[in-house]
Each structure stands twice: as C-alpha cells, then as structure tokens.
N, CA, C and O atoms as a GROMACS GRO file, in nm:
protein
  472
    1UNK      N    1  -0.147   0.806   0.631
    1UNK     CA    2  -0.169   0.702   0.534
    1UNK      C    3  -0.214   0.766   0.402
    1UNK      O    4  -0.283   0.868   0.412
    2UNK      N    5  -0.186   0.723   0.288
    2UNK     CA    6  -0.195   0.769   0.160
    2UNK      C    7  -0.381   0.682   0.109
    2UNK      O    8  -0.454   0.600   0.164
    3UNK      N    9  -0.386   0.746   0.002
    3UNK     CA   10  -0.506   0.683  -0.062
    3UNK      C   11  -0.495   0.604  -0.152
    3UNK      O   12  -0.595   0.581  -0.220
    4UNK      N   13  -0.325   0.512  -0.194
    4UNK     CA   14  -0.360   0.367  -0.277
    4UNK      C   15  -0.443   0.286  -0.215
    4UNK      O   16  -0.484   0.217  -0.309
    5UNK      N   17  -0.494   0.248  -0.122
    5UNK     CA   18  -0.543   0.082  -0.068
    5UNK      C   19  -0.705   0.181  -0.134
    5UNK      O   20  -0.756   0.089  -0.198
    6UNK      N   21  -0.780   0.276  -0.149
    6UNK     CA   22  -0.833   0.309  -0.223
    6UNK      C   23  -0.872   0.390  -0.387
    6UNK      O   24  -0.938   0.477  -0.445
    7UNK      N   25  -0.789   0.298  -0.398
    7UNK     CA   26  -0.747   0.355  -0.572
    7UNK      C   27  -0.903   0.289  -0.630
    7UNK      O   28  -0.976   0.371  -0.684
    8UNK      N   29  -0.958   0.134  -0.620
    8UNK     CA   30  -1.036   0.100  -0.689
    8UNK      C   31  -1.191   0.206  -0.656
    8UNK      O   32  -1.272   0.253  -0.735
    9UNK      N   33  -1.185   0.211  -0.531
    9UNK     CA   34  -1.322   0.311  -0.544
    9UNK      C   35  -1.304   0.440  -0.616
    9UNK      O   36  -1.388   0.481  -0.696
   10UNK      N   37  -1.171   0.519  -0.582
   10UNK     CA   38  -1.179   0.606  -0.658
   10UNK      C   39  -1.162   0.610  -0.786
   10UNK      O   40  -1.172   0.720  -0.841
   11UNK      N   41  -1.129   0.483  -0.872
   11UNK     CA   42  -1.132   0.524  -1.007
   11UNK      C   43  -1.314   0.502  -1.033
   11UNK      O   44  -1.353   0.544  -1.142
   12UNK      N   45  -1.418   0.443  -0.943
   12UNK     CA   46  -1.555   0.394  -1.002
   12UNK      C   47  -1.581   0.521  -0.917
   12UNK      O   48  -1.655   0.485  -0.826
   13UNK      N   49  -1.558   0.637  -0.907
   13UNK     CA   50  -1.612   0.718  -0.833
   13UNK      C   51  -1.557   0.895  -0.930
   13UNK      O   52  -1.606   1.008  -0.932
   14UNK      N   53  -1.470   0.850  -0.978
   14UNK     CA   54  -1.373   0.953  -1.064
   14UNK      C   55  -1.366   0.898  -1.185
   14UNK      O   56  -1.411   0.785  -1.206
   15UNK      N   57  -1.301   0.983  -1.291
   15UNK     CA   58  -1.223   0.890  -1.382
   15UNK      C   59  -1.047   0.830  -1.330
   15UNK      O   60  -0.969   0.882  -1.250
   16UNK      N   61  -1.033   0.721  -1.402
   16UNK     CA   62  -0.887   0.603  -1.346
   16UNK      C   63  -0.748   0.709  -1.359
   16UNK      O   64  -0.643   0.688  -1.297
   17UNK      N   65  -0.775   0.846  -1.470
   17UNK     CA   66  -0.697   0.954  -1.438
   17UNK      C   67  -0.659   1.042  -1.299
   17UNK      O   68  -0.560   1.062  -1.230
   18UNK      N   69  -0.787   1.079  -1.302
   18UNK     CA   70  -0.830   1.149  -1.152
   18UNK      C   71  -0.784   1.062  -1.068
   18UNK      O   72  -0.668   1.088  -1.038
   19UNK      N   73  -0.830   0.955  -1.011
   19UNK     CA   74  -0.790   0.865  -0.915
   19UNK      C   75  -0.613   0.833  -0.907
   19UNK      O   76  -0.579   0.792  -0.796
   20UNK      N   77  -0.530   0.843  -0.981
   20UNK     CA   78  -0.443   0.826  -1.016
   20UNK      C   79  -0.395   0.964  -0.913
   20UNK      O   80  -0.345   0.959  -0.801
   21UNK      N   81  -0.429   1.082  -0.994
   21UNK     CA   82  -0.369   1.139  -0.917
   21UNK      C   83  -0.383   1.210  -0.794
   21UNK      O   84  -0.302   1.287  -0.741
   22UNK      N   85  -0.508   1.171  -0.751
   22UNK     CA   86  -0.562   1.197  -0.567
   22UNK      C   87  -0.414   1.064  -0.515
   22UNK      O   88  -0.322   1.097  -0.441
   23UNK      N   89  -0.425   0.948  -0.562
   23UNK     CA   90  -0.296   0.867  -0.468
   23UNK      C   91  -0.184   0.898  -0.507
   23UNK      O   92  -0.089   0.842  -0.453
   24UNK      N   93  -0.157   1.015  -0.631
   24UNK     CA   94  -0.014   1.051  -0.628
   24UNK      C   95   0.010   1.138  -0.541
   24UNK      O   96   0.111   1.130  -0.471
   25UNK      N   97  -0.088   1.246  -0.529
   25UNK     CA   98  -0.052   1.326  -0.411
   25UNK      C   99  -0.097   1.317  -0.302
   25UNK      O  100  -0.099   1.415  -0.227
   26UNK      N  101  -0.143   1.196  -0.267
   26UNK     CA  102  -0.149   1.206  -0.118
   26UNK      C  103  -0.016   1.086  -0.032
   26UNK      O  104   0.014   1.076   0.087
   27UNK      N  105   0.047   0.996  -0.179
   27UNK     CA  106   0.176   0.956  -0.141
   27UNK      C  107   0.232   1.111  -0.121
   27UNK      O  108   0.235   1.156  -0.007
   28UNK      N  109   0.273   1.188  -0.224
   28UNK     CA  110   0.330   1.330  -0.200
   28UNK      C  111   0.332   1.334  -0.084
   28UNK      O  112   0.414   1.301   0.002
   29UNK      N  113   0.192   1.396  -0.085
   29UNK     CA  114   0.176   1.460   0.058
   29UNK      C  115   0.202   1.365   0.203
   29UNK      O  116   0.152   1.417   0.302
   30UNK      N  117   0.253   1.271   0.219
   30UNK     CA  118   0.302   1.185   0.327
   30UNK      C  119   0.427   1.182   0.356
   30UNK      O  120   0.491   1.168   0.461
   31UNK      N  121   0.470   1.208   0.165
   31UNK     CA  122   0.639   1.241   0.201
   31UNK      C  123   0.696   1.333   0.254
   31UNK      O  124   0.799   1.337   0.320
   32UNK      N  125   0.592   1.447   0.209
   32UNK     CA  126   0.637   1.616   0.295
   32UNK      C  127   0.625   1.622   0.421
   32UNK      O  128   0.714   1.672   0.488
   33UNK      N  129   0.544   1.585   0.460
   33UNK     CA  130   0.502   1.580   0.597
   33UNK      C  131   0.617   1.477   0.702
   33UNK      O  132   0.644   1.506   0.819
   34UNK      N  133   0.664   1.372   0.638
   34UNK     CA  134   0.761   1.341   0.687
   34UNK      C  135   0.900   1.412   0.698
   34UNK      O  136   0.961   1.431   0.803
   35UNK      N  137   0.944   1.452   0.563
   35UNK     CA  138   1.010   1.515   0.513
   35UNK      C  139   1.060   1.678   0.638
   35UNK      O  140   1.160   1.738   0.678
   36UNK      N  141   0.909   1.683   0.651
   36UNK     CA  142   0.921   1.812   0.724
   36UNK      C  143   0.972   1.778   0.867
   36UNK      O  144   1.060   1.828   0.937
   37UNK      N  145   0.904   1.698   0.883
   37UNK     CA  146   0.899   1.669   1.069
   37UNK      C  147   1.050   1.616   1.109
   37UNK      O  148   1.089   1.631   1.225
   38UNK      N  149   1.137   1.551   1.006
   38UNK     CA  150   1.261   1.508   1.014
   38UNK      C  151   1.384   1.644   0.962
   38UNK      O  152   1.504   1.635   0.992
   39UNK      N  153   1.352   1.710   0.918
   39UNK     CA  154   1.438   1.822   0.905
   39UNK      C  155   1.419   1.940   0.953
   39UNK      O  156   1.491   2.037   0.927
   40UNK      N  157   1.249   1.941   1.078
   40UNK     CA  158   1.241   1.988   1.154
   40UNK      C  159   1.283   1.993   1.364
   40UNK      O  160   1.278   2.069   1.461
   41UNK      N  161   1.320   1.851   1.324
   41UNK     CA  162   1.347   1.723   1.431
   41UNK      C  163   1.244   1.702   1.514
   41UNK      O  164   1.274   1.692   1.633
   42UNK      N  165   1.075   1.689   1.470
   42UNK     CA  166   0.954   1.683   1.505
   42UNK      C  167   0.946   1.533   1.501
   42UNK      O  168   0.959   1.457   1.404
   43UNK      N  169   0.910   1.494   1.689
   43UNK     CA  170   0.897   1.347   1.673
   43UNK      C  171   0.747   1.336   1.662
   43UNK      O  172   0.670   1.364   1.755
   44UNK      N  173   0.710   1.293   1.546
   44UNK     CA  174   0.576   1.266   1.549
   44UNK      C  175   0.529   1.106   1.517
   44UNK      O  176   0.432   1.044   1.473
   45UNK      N  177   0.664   1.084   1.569
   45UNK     CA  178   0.607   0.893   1.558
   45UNK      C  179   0.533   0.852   1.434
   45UNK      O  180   0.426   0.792   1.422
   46UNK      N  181   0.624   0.905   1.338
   46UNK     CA  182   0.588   0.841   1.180
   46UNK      C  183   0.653   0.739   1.167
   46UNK      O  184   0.772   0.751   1.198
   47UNK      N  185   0.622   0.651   1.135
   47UNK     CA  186   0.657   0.480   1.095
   47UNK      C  187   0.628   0.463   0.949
   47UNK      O  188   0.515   0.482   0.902
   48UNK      N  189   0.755   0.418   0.863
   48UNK     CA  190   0.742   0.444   0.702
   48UNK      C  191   0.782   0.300   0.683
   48UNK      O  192   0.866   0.278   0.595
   49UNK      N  193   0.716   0.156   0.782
   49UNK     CA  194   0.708   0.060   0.730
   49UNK      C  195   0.601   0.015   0.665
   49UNK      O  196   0.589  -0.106   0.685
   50UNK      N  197   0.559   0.038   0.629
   50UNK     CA  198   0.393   0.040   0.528
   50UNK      C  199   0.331  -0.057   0.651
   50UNK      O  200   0.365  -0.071   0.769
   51UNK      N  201   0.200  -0.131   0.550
   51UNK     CA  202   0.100  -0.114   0.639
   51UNK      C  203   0.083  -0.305   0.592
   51UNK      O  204   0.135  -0.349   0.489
   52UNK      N  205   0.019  -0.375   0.669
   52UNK     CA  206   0.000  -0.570   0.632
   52UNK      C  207  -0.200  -0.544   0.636
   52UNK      O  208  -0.274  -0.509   0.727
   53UNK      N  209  -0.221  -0.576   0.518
   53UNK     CA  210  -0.358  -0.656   0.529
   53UNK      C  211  -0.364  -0.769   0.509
   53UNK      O  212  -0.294  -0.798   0.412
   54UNK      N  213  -0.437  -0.892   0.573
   54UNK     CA  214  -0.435  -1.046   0.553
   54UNK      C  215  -0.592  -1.094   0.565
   54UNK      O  216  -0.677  -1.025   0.620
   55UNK      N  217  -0.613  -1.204   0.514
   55UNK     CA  218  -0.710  -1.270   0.493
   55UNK      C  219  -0.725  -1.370   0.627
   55UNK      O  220  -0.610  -1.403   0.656
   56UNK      N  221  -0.804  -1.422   0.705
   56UNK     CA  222  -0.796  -1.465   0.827
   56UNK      C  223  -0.909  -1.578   0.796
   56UNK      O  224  -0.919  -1.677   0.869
   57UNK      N  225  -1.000  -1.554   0.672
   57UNK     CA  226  -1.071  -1.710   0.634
   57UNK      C  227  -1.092  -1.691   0.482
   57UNK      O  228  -1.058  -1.598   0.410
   58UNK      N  229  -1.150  -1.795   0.457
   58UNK     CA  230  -1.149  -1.812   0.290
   58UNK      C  231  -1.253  -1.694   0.186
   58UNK      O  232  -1.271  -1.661   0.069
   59UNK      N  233  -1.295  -1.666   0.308
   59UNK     CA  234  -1.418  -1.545   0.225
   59UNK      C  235  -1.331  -1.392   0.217
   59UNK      O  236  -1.377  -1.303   0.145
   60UNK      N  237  -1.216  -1.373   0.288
   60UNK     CA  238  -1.125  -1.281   0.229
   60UNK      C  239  -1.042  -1.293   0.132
   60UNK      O  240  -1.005  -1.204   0.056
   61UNK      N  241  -1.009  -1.411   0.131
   61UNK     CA  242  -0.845  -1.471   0.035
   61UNK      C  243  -0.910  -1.364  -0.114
   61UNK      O  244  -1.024  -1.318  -0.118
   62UNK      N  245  -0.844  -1.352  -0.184
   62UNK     CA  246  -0.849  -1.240  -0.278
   62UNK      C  247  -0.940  -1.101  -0.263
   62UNK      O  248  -0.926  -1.045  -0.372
   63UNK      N  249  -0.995  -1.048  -0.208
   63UNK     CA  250  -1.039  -0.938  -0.180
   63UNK      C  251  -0.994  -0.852  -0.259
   63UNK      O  252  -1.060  -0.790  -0.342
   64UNK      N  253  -0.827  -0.838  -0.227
   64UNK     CA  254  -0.767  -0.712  -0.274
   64UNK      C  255  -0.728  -0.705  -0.425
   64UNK      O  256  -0.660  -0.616  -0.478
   65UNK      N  257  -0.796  -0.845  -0.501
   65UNK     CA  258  -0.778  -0.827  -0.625
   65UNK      C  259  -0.823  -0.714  -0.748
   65UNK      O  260  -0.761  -0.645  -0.829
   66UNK      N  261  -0.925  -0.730  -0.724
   66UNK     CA  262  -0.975  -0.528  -0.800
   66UNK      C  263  -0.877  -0.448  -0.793
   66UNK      O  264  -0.822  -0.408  -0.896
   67UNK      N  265  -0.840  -0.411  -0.673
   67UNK     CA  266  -0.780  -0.292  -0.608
   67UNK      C  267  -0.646  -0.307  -0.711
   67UNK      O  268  -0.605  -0.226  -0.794
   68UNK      N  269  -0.587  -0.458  -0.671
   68UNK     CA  270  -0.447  -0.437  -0.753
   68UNK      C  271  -0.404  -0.475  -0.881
   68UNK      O  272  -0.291  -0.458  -0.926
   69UNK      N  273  -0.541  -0.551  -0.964
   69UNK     CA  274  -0.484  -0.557  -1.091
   69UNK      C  275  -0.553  -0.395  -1.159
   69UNK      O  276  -0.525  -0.365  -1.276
   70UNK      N  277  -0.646  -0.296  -1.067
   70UNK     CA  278  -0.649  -0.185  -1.134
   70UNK      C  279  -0.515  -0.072  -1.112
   70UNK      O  280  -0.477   0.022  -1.181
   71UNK      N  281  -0.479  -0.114  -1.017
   71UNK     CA  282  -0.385  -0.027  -0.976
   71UNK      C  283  -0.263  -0.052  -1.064
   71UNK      O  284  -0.192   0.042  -1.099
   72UNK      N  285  -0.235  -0.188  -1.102
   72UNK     CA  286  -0.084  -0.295  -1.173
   72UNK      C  287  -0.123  -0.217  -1.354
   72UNK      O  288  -0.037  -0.207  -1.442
   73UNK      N  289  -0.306  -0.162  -1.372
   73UNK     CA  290  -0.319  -0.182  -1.496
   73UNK      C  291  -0.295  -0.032  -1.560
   73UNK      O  292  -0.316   0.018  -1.670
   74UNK      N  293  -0.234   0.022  -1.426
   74UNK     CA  294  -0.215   0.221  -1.478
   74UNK      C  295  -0.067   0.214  -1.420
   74UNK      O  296  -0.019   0.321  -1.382
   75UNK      N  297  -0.007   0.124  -1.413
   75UNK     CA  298   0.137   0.063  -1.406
   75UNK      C  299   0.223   0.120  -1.310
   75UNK      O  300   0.341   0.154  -1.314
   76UNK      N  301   0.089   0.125  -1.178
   76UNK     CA  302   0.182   0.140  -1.077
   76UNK      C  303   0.182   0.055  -0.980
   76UNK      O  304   0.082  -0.016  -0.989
   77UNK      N  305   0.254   0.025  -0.881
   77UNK     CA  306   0.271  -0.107  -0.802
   77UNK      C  307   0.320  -0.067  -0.654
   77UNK      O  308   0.427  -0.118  -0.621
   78UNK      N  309   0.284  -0.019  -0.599
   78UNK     CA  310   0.254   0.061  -0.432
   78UNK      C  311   0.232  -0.080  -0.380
   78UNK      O  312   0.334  -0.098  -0.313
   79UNK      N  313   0.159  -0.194  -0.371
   79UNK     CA  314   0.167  -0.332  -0.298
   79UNK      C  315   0.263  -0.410  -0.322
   79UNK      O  316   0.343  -0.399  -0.415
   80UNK      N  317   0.260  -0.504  -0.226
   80UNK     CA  318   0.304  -0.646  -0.274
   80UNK      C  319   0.251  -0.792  -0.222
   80UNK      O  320   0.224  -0.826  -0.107
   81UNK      N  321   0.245  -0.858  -0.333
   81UNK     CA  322   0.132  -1.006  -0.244
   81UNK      C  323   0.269  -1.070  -0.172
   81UNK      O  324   0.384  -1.066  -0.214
   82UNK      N  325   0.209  -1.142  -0.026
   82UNK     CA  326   0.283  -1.226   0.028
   82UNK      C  327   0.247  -1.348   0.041
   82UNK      O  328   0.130  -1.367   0.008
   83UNK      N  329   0.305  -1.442   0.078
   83UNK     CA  330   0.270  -1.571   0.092
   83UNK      C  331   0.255  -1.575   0.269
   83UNK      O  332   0.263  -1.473   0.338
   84UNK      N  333   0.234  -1.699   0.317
   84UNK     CA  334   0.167  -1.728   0.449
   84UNK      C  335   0.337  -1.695   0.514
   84UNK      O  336   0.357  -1.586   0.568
   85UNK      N  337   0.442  -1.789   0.501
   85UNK     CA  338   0.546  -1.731   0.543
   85UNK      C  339   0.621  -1.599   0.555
   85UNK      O  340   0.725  -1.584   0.619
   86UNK      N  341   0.550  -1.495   0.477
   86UNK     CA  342   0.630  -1.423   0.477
   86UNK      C  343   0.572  -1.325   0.556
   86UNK      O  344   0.631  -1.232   0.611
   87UNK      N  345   0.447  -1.353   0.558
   87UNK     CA  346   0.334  -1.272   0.682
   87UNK      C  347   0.388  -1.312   0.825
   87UNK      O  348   0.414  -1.238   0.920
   88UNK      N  349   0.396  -1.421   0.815
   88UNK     CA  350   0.454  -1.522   0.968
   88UNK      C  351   0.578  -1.412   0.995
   88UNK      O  352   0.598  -1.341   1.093
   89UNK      N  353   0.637  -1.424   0.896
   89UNK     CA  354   0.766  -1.392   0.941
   89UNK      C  355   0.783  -1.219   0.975
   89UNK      O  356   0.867  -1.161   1.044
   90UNK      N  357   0.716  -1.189   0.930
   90UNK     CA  358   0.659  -1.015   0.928
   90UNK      C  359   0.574  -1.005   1.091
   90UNK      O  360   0.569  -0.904   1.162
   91UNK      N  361   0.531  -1.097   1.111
   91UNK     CA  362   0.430  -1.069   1.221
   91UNK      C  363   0.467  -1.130   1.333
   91UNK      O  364   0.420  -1.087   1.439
   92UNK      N  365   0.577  -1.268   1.334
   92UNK     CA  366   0.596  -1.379   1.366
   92UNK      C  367   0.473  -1.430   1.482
   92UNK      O  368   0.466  -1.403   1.602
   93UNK      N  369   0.375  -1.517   1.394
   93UNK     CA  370   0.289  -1.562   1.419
   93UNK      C  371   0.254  -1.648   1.274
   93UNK      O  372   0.248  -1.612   1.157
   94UNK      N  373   0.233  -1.794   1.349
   94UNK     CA  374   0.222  -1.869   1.193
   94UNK      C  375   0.021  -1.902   1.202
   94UNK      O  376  -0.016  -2.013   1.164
   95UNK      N  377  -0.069  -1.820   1.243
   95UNK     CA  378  -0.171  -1.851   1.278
   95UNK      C  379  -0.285  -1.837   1.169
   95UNK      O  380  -0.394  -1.892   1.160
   96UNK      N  381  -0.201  -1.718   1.066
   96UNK     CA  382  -0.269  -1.680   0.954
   96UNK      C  383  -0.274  -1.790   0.850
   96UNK      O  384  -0.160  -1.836   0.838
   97UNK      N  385  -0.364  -1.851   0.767
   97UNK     CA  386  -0.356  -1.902   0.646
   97UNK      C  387  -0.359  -1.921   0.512
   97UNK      O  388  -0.327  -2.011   0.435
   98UNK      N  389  -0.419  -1.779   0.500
   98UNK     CA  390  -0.429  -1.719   0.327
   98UNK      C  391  -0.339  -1.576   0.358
   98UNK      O  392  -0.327  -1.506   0.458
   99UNK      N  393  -0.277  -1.571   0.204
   99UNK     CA  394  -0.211  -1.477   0.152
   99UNK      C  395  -0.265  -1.336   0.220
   99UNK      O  396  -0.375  -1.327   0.274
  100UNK      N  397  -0.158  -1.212   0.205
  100UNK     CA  398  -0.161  -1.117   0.267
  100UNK      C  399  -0.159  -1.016   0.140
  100UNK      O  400  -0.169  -1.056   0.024
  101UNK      N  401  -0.143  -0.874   0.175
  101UNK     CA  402  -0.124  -0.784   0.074
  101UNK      C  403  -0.002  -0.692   0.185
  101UNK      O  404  -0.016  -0.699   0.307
  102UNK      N  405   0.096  -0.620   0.131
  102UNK     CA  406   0.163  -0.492   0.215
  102UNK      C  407   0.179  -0.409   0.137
  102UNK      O  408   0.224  -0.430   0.025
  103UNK      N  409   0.131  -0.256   0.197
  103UNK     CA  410   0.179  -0.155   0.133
  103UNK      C  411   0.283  -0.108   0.184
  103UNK      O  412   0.306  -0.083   0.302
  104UNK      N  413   0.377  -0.091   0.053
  104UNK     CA  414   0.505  -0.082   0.042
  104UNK      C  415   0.534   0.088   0.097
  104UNK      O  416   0.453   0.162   0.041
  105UNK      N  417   0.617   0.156   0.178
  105UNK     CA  418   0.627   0.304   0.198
  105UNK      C  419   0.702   0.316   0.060
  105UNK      O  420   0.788   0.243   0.010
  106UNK      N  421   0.645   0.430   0.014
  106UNK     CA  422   0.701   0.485  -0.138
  106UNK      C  423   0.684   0.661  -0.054
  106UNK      O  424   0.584   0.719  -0.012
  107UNK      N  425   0.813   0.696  -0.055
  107UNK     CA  426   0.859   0.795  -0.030
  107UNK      C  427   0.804   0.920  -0.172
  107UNK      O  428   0.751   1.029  -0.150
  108UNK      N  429   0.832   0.873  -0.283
  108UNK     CA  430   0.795   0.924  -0.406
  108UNK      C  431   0.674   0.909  -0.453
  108UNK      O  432   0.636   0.792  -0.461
  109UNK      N  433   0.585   1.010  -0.495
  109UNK     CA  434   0.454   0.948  -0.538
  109UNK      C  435   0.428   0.880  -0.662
  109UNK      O  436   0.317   0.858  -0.711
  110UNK      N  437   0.574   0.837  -0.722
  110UNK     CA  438   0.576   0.796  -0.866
  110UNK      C  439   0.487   0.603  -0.847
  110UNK      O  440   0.469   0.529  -0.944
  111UNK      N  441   0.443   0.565  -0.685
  111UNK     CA  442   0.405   0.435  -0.681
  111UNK      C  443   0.484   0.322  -0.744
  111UNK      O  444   0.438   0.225  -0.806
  112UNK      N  445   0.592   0.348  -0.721
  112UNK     CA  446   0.690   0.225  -0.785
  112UNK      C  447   0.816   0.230  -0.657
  112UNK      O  448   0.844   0.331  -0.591
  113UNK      N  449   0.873   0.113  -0.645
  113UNK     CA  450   1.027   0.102  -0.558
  113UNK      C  451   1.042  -0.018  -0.573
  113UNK      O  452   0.977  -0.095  -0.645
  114UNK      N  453   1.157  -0.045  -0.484
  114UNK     CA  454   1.248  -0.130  -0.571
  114UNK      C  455   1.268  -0.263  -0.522
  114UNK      O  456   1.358  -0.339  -0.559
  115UNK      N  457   1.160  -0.292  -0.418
  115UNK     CA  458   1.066  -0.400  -0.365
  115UNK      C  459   1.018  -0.486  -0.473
  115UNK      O  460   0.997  -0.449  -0.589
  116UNK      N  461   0.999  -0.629  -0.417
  116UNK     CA  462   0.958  -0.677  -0.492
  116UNK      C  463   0.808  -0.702  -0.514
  116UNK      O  464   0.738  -0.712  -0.414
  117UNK      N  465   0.756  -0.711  -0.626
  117UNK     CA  466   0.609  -0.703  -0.632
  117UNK      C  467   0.584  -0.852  -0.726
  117UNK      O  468   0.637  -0.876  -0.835
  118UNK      N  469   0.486  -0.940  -0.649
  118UNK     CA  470   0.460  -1.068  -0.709
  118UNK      C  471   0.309  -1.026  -0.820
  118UNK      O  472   0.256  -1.113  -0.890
   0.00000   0.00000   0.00000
C-alpha cells in the first residue's frame, strides 16, 4: 500500500512539498515491486484493485475530507468519492449508507488516471 490515504498528516508533519513526494515514491515504489514480481513470474498475490473506505454512521460521513481537498489542492487525484450505489455495487451489499472514498491503483506515481474523480 502506498502513503496517499496519508498525505494530510504528512503534509502537517512535513512541508505539502515533502509530503508530496514521500506518496510519489511510495506509489513508485509499489509499481516496481509489482513490476518486478510480474516479469519475474513471482506470485505474490498483489491485487492492483485499490483499496474502499466507507462511512458506516453519520459521525464518519466526510472524514476523508482534509485528506482530499489537500491532496485535489497540489493537483493530484489518487481517490475517488462514491455514492451508496456504487459501493453496493463494488461490494454487493446495499447495507452501507453514507458515501465511500476508493483508492484508485495508479501504476505511475504521477497520482492521476483516467478514472473518474467526483
């Protein structure tokens, strides 16, 4: 796992430069490591469907807002917000009721693809 879903601590812990680029290279470094294990034919049960966080009562529903309008404000976009259906449909379970967040697999550490980001 890479270090965007902690970009906001590390920019109040670093400067928003620094932090920037600890989650560029540790996207990097996720890609090599994949990179390697597949052109090594190393099954190491890497799964490059990113990752679902969701809100399960009302005292989560925005949480991950810090995280991603700091992350949206150094103009990179590694998440994407979902709606209740699209979690359902991702999880198929309609049990959840507030919005979700997913990190998107970005092969490139440039934090951008070609996903859509709300």
């Amino acid at each position: 796992m890479n270090w965007w879903s902690k970009y906001y601590s590390l920019m109040k812990q670093f400067l928003p430069k620094a932090a920037l680029g600890i989650c560029k290279l540790s996207a990097s470094a996720v890609g090599s490591i994949t990179d390697f294990c597949q052109s090594n034919n190393i099954d190491a049960d890497i799964r490059n469907g990113g990752w679902l966080w969701v809100a399960g009562n009302s005292a989560q529903a925005g949480a991950w807002g810090l995280t991603l309008s700091s992350i949206a404000s150094a103009g990179m976009h590694p998440f994407q917000r979902m709606g209740r259906g699209e979690i359902a449909e991702l999880i198929g379970s309609e049990g959840l009721r507030f919005w979700g967040v997913r990190f998107k697999y970005l092969h490139s550490p440039t934090g951008t693809s070609s996903s859509r980001v709300a």
